[in-house]
C-alpha positions in Angstrom: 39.6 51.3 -45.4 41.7 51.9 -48.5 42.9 55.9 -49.4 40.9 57.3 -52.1 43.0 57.6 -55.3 43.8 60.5 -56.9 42.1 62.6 -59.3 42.8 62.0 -63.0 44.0 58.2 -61.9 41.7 56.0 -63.6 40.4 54.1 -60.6 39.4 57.2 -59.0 36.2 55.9 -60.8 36.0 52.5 -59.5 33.7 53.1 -56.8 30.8 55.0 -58.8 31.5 52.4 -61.4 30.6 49.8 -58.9 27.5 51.6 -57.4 26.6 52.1 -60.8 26.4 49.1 -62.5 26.2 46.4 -59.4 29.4 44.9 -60.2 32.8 44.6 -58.6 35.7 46.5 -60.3 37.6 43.3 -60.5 35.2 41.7 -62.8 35.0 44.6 -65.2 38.8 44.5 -65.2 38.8 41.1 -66.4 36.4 41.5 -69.0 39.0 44.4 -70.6 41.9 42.1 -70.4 39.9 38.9 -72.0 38.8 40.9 -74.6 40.1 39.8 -77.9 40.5 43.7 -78.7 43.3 45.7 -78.1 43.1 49.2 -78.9 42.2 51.3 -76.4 39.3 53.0 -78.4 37.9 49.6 -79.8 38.1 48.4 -75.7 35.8 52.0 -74.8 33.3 51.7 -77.6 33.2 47.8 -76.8 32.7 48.1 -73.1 29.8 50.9 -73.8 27.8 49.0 -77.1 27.8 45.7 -75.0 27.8 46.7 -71.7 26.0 49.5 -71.6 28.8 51.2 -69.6 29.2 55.0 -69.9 31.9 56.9 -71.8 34.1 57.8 -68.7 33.8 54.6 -66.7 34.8 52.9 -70.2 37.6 54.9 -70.6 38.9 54.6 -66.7 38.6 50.9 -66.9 40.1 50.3 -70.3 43.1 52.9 -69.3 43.9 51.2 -65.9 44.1 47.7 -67.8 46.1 49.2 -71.0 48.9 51.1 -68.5 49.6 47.7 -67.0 47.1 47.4 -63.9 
């Protein structure tokens, strides 16, 4: 079993991300990095208009992708 990560690290979130929306972290990941969009605000609003993804899990995914993850 892997260690939590720590608070204010953006995949602190993965695992509610994943029980919320039914989907593994990996493909969520993906989608960030195919987007044609690069700006981390374009990526948030993106992930929540067509995805229906919440503000936070948007954020922790699109941050985790955009520091190089």
């Amino acid at each position: 079993m892997s260690t939590p990560a720590p608070k204010g690290n953006p995949a602190s979130y993965f695992p509610s991300i994943e029980k919320k929306y039914g989907r593994p972290v990996g493909e969520w990941l993906e989608l960030v990095r195919s987007s044609p969009l690069d700006r981390h605000m374009d990526l948030v609003n993106w992930l929540k208009t067509e995805h229906g993804i919440g503000h936070g899990h948007a954020n922790a995914l699109v941050a985790h992708v955009l520091r190089g993850n």
